[in-house]
C-alpha positions as CSV (number, residue, x, y, z in Angstrom):
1,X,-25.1,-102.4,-94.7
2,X,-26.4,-103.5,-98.1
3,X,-25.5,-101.8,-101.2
4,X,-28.5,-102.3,-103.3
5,X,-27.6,-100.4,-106.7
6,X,-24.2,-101.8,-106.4
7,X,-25.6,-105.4,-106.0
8,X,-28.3,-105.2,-108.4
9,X,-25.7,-103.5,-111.1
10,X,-24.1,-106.8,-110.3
11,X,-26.9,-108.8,-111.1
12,X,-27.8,-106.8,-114.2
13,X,-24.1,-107.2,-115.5
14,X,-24.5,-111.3,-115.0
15,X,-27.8,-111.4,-116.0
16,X,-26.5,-109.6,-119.5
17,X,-23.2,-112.1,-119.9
18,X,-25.7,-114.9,-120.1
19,X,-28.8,-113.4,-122.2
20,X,-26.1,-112.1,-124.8
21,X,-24.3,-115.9,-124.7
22,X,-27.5,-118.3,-125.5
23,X,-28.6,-118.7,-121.5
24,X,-32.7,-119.8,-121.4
25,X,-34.9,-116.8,-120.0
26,X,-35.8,-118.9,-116.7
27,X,-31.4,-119.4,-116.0
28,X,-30.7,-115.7,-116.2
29,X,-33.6,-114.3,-114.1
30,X,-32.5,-117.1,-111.5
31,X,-29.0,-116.3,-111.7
32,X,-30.0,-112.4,-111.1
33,X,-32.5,-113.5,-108.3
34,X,-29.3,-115.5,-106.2
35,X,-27.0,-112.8,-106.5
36,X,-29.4,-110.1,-105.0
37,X,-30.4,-112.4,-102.8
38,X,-27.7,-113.2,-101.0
39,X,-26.2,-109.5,-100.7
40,X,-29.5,-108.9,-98.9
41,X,-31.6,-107.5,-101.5
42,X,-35.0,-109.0,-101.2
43,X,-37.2,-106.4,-102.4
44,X,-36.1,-106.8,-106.5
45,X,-37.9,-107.1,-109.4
46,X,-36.6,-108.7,-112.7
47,X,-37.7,-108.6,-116.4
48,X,-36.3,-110.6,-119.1
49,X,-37.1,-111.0,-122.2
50,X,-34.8,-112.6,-125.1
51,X,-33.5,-109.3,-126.3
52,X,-33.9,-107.2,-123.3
53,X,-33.9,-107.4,-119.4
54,X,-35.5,-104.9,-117.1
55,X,-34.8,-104.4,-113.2
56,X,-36.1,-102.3,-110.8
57,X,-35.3,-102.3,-106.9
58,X,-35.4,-100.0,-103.9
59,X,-34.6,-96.3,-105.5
60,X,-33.4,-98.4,-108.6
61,X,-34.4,-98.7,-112.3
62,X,-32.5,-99.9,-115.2
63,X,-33.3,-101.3,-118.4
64,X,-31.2,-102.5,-121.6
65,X,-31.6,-104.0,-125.1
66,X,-29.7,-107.1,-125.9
67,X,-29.3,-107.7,-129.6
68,X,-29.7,-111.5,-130.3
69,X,-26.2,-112.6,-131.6
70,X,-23.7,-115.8,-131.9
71,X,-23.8,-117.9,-128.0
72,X,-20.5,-118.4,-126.4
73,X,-21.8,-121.5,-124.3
74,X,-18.4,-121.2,-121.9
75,X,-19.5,-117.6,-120.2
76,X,-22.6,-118.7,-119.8
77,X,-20.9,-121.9,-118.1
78,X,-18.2,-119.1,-116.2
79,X,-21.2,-117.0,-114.8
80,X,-23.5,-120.0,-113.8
81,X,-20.7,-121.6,-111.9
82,X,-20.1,-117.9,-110.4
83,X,-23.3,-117.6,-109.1
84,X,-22.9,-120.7,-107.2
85,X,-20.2,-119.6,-105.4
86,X,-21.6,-116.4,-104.8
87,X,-23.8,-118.3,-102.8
88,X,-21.1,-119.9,-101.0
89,X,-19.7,-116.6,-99.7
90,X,-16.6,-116.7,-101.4
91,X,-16.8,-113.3,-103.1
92,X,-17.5,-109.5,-101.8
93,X,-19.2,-107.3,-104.0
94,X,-15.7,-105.9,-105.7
95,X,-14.6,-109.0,-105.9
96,X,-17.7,-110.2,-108.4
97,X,-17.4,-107.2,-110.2
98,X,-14.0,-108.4,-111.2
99,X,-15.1,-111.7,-112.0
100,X,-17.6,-110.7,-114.0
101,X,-15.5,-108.4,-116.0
102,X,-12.8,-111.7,-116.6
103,X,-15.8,-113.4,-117.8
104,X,-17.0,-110.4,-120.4
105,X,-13.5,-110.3,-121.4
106,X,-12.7,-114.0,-121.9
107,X,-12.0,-114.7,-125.8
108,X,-14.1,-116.4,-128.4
109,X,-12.0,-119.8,-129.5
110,X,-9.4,-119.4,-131.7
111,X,-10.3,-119.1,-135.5
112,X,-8.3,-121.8,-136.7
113,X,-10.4,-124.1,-134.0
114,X,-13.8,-123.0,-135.6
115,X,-12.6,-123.0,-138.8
116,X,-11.9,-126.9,-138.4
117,X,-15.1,-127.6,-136.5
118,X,-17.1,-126.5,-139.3
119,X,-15.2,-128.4,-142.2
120,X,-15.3,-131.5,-139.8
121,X,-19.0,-130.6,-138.8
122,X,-20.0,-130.5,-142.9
123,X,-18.4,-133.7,-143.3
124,X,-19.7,-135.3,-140.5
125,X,-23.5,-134.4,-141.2
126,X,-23.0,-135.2,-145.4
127,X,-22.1,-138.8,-143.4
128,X,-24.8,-138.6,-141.5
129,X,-27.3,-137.7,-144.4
130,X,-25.9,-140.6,-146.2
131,X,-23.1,-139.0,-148.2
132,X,-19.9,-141.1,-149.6
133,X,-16.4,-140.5,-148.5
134,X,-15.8,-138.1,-151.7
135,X,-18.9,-136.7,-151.0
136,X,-17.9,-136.1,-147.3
137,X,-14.5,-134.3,-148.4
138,X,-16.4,-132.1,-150.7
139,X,-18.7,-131.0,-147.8
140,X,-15.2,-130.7,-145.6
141,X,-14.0,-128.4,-148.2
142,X,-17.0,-126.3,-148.7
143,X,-17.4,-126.1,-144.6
144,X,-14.0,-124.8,-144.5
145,X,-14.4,-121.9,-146.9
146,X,-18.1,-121.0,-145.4
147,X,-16.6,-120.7,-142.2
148,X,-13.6,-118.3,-142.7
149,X,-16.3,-116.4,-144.9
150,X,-18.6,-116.0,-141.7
151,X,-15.8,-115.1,-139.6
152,X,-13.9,-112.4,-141.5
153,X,-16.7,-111.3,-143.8
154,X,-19.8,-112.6,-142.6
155,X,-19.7,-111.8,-138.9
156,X,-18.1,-108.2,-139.1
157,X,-19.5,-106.6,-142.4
158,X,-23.0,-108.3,-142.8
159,X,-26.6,-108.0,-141.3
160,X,-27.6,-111.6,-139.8
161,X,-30.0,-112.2,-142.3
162,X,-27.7,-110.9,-145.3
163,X,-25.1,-112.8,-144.0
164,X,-26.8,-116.3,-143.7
165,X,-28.1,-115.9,-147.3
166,X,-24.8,-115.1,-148.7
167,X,-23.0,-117.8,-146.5
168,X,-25.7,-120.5,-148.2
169,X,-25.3,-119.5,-151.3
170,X,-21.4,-119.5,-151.3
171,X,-21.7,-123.0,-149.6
172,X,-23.8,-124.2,-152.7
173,X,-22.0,-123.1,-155.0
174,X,-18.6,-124.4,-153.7
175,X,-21.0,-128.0,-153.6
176,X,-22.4,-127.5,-157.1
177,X,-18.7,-126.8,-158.5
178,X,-17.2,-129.5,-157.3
179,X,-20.0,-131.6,-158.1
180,X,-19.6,-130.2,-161.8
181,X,-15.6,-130.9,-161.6
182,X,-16.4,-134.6,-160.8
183,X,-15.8,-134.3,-156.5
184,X,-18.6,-136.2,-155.2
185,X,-21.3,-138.3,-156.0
186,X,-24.6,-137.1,-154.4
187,X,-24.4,-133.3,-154.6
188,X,-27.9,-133.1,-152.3
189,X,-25.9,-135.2,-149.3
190,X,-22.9,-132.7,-149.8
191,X,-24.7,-129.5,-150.0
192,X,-26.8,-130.4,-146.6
193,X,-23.9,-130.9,-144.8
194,X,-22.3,-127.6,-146.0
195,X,-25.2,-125.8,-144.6
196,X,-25.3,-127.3,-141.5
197,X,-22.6,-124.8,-139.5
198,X,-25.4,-122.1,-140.5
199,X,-28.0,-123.6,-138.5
200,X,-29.4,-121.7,-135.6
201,X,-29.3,-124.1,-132.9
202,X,-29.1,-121.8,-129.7
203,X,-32.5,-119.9,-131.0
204,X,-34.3,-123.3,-132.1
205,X,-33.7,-124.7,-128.8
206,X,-34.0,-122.0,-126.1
207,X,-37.2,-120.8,-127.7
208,X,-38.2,-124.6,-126.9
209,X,-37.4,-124.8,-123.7
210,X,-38.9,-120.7,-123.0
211,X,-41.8,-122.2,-124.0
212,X,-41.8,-125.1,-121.9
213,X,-41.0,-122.1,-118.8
214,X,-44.2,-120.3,-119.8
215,X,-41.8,-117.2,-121.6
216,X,-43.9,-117.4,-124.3
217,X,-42.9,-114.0,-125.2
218,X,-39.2,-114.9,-125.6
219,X,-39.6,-118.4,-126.9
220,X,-42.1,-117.3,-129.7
221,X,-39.2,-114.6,-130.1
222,X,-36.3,-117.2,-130.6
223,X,-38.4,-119.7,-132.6
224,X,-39.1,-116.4,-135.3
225,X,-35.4,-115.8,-135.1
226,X,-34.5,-119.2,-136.4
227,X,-36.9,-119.7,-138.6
228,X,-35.9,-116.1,-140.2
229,X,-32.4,-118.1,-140.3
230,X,-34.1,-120.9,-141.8
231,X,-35.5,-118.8,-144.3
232,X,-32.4,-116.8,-145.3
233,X,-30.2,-120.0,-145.5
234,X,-32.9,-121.3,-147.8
235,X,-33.0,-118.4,-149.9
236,X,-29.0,-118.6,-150.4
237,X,-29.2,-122.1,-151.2
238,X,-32.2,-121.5,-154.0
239,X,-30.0,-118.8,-155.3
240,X,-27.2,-120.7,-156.2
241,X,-29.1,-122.8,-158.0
242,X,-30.4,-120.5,-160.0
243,X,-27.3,-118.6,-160.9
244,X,-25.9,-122.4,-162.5
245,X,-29.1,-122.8,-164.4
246,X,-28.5,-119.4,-165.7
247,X,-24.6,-120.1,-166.6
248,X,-24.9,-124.1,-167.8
249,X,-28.6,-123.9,-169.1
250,X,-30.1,-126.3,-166.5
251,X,-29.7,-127.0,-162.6
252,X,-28.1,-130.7,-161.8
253,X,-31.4,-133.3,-161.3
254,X,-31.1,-134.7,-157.9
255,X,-33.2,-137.5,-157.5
256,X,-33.3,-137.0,-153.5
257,X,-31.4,-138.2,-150.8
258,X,-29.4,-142.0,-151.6
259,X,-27.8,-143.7,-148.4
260,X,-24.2,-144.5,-149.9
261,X,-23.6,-148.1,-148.5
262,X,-20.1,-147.5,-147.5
263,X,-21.0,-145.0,-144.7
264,X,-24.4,-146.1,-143.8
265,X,-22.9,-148.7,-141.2
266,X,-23.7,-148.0,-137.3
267,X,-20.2,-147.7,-136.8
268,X,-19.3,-145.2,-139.2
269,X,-22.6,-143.1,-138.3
270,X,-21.9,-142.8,-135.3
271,X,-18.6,-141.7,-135.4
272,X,-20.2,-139.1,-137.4
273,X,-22.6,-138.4,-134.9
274,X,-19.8,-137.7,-132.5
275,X,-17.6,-135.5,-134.1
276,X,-20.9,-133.8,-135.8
277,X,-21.6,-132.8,-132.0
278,X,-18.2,-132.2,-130.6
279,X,-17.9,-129.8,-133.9
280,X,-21.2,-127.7,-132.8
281,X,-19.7,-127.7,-129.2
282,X,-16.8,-126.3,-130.6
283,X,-18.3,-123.5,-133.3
284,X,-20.7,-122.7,-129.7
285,X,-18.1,-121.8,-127.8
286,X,-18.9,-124.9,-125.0
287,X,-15.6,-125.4,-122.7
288,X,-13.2,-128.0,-123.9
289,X,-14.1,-130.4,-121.0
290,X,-17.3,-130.3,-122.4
291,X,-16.7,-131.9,-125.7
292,X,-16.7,-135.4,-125.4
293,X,-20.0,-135.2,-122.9
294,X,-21.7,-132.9,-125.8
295,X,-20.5,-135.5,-128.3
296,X,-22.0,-138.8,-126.1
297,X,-25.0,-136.6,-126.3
298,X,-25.4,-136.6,-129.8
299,X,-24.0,-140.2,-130.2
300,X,-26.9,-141.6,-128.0
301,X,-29.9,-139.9,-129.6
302,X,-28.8,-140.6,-133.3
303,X,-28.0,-144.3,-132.4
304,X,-32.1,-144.1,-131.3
305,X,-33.2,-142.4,-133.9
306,X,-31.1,-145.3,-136.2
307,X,-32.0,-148.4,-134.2
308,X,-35.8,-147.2,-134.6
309,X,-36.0,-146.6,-138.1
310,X,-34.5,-149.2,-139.1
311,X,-35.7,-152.0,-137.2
312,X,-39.1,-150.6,-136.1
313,X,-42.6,-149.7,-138.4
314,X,-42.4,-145.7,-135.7
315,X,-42.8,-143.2,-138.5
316,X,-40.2,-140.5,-138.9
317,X,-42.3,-138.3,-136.7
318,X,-42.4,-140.3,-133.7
319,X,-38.5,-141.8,-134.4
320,X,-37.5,-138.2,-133.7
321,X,-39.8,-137.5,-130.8
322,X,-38.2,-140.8,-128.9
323,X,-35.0,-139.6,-130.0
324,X,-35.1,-136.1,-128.9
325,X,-36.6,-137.0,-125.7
326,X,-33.2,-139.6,-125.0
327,X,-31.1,-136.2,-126.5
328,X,-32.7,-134.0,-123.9
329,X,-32.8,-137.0,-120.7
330,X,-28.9,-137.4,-121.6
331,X,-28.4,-134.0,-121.2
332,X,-30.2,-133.5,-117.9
333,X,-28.1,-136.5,-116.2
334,X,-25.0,-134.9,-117.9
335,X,-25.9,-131.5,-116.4
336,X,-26.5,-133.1,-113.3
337,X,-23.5,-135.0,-113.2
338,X,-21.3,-132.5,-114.0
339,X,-22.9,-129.5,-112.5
340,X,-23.6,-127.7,-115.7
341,X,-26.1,-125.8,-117.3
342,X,-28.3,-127.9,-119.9
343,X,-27.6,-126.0,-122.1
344,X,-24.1,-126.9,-122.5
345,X,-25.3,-130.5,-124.2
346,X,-28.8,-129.8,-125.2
347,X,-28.0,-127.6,-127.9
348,X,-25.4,-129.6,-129.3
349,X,-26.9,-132.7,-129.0
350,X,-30.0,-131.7,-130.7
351,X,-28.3,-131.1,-134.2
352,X,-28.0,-134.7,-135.7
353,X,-32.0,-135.1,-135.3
354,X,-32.4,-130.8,-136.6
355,X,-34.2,-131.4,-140.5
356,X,-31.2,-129.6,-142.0
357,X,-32.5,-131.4,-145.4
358,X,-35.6,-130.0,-145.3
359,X,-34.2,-126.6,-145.8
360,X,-32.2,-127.7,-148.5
361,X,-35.1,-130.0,-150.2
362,X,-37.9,-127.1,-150.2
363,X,-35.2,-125.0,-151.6
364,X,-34.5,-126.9,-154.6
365,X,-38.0,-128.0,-155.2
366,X,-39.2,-124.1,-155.5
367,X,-36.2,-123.4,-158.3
368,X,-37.0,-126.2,-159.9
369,X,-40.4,-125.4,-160.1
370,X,-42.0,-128.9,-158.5
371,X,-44.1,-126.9,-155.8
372,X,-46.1,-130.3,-154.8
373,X,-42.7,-131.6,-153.4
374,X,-41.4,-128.0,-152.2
375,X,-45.0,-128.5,-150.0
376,X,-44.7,-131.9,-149.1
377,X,-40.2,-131.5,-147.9
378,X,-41.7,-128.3,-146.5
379,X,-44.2,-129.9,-144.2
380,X,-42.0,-133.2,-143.4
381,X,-39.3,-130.4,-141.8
382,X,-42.1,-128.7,-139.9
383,X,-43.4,-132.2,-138.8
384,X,-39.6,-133.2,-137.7
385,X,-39.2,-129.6,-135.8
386,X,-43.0,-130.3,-133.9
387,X,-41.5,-133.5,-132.9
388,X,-38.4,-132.1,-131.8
389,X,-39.8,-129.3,-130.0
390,X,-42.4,-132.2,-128.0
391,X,-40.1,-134.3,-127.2
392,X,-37.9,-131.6,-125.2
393,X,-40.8,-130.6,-123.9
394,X,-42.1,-133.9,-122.4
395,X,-38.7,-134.5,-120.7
396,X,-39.1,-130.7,-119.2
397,X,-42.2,-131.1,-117.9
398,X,-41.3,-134.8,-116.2
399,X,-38.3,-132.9,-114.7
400,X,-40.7,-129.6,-113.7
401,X,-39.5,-128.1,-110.2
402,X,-35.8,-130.2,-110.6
403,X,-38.2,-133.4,-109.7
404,X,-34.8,-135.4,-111.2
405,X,-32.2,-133.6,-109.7
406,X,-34.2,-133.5,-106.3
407,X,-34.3,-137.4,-106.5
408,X,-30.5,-137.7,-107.3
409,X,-29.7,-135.9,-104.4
410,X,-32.0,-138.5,-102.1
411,X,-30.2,-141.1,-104.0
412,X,-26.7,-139.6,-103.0
């Protein structure tokens, strides 16, 4: 005899692992949808938006808010490979209740792990933005101290959007004094790769792809999230600046972004590019088996994106549509492949291409007071995130019902 509130509390309780972890809209109501399913309930009725899910059933009604907060990529990983063998039969209904409360328990990576992805992540990205070697360990060191700021302070006495702000403007001014002490040579390249760790990936790219599933509610939801985040990183980063025009009597004048020869090779980028990836797989919470497909990701798009521009008359705008759209056709294969939820390597893929130096460029220009430029770096960003935002799209639409996946499996 089915047990329908059991089952669907079941449901609810995997649904909310994945919403609260970075899952897309369209994954958890599917997940929910299998599990009833195959206990026997037919007659269910799912909800989800991106901070909430709804269900209702035979004699059943529940509903709960989900506050948006940091992913952990490897329960959503644990629950989606769950669900599979749900299907499979392997598990009774206790027996998934226990699994699903290993999965809620299971621990975020260890501090010293994140800690380190973020100082290598800085470093990486002030490569990748054309940064130096001293101008890469200055961004190490400032992406070092951000993160143990976010994790013991940030995270667990700050708001989000206090948090952000204060972990920008501590990251500029580590950049600015070190700049000021003689560490570095391009103090724009350095500060762009200390913000990077702050970036909101998970809400940039799942409001994409909600979009491209017609949850326009959520995806419009998760874009205003991270472009709140946007904002607030911003706001840190124009504060710094002008707490050292207060104490010296000027800011620094940056001249924009220079491409230091010694790191601008294709070799050196994109080692970058790798361990820039693997870093945001790490700092994500993406299962260590995961890395180096994450990092191949990010590798693959950024070689694009540095084959075009250099070699080709594409403007920026379409470089990073072609490149996204290799990002997000990597990531499909890879999640293919290895039987994993997109996710997984879209998210972290997607960084190298993500117009971190936008953020930082509109910033400076509004302290500085040259609102023509704080305009034009404004709208280049916005153009780079359209592009971005397209060219995940056009891959989801050629892969609309699992057209890919469908062929692989003729293929096999």
């Amino acid at each position: 005899m089915t047990d329908t509130p059991k089952t669907l509390d079941l449901a609810y309780e995997a649904g909310s692992i994945l919403l609260e972890n970075g899952a897309e809209i369209s994954r958890v109501e599917e997940t929910m949808r299998r599990i009833a399913s195959h206990y026997g309930v037919e007659d269910e009725s799912f909800f989800v938006l991106s901070n909430g899910i709804m269900a209702t059933g035979k004699d059943y009604a529940r509903s709960k808010f989900i506050p948006i907060k940091s992913a952990s990529l490897d329960k959503v990983v644990a629950v989606n490979q769950l669900s599979r063998e749900v299907e499979q039969g392997r598990y009774t209904l206790e027996q998934l209740d226990q699994q699903l409360k290993a999965i809620r328990a299971m621990k975020a990576k260890p501090a010293w792990e994140q800690i380190l992805a973020s100082a290598v992540g800085s470093a990486a990205f002030c490569i990748i933005f054309g940064g130096g070697f001293m101008d890469c360990v200055a961004s190490f060191i400032a992406g070092l101290v951000l993160w143990v700021f976010m994790l013991f302070v940030g995270s667990r006495r700050l708001s989000r959007i206090v948090g952000n702000a204060t972990g920008g403007l501590l990251a500029t001014l580590l950049c600015i004094g070190m700049y000021r002490l003689g560490l570095g040579d391009h103090l724009s390249n350095m500060i762009i790769g200390a913000i990077i760790p702050l970036i909101p990936g998970v809400p940039f790219t799942n409001g994409i792809r909600d979009m491209a599933n017609e949850d326009y509610i959520a995806g419009v939801t998760r874009l205003l999230d991270a472009l709140l985040t946007f904002f607030c990183i911003a706001l840190g980063v124009a504060l710094a600046f002008m707490f050292d025009g207060n104490v010296f009597g000027s800011m620094p004048v940056l001249g924009g972004l220079t491409a230091d020869p010694q790191t601008a090779g294709f070799a050196i980028q994109l080692v970058a590019a790798f361990l820039g990836t693997v870093s945001f797989a790490a700092l994500f919470g993406v299962p260590r088996r995961y890395y180096f497909d994450a990092g191949f990701c990010g590798t693959m798009g950024w070689l694009l994106y540095l084959v075009l521009s250099r070699y080709t008359s594409m403007s920026p705008v379409e470089v990073i549509f072609c490149a996204t759209a290799l990002v997000t056709l990597t990531a499909l294969f890879q999640s293919i492949g290895r039987k994993c939820p997109i996710t997984v390597f879209l998210i972290c893929g997607i960084f190298p291409l993500v117009p971190g130096a936008g953020i930082f460029w509109t910033s400076y220009n509004i302290v500085s007071n040259q609102l023509p430029e704080a305009l034009h770096t404004g709208f280049a960003a916005l153009k780079a995130t359209v592009a971005i935002a397209f060219g995940i799209l056009a891959i989801m639409e050629i892969n609309s019902g699992n057209r890919i996946g469908k062929w692989f499996g003729k293929r096999k």
